[in-house]
C-alpha positions, 0 to 999 in steps of 0.5 A: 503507509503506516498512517494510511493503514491506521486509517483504512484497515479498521474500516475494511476489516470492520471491527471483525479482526485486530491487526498491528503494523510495524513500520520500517525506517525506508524500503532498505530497511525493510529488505535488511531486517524482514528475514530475522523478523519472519524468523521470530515470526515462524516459531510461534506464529498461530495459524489463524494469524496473517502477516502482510508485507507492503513495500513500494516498488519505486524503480525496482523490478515488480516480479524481481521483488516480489520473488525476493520478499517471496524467498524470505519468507520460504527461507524462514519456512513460513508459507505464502500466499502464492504457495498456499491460496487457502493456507497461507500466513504471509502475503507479500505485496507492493504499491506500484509505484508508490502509496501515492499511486493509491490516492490517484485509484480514488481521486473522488476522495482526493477532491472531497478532501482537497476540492480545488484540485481539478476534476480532471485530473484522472482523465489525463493521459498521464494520470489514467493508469495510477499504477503507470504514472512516469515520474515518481508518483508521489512527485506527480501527486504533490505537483497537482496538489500545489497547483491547486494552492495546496502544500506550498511549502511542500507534500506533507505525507503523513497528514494525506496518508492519514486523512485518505486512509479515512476517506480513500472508497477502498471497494472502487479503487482503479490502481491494480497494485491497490486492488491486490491489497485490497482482494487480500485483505478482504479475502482474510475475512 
């Protein structure tokens, strides 16, 4: 997510704004050690920054989730967006399933990056709604790639997530979970 982020954010936000990203280790460890960062946040944190959370929601409950992320930051006295659409300094929000379900939102940028990869693919019954591919979306993702000849040796994330962040067509995405994103973000401006 990091290396995807270092690549499409300057280009939505357009030079207008600066932004930093703290990676976790995994998802767990983002859950563990979020309260104590938002508390640090809390005590001197200006009102005109933000802070976004994204975390993949992988098997968890979305509503679940996001409640929990939503808790911490309450916890922490800190104001959400669904609290506050206007005044808000944390948004909480979650890939479904996975970053990878993003690339699939975008599969123009996908081919234009690897063009062996079928045309098709978006027109398949599994793959229509990037958001509601069964699987492991990231699994499904390296799958079409190496039938495409491409990582046989295995889905190199990082390489992908930092050459879509570059080319991923931010404003016509079809993945939901994408769009929050990127309705958030854009909202900031």
């Amino acid at each position: 997510m990091e290396a995807f982020l270092r690549g499409l954010l300057p280009r939505m936000l357009g030079g207008e704004m600066s932004f930093q990203i703290y990676p976790f280790q995994c998802k767990n460890d983002l859950i563990d050690k979020l309260p104590s960062r938002l508390k640090g946040y809390s005590s001197w944190l200006p009102a005109e920054y933000r802070i976004i959370v994204i975390v993949d929601r992988d098997d968890d409950d979305c509503f679940e989730l996001k409640k929990q992320l939503d808790s911490m930051v309450h916890q922490c006295g800190l104001c959400t967006r669904s609290d506050d659409v206007n005044n808000w300094q944390v948004l909480n929000r979650i890939a479904i399933e996975e970053l990878e379900s993003w690339y699939f939102g975008d599969w123009n940028a996908v081919k234009s990056l690897y063009p062996r990869v079928s045309a098709n693919v978006p027109k398949k019954e599994s793959f229509r709604n990037p958001d509601a591919i069964a699987g492991g979306t990231w699994e499904a993702f390296e799958r079409v790639l190496k039938r495409a000849g491409y990582f046989e040796g295995g889905l190199r994330k990082t390489e992908v997530a930092r050459k879509l962040g570059r080319t991923l067509d931010w404003e016509s995405n079809s993945s939901s979970s994408f769009q929050c994103f990127r309705d958030a973000v854009v909202g900031i401006l």
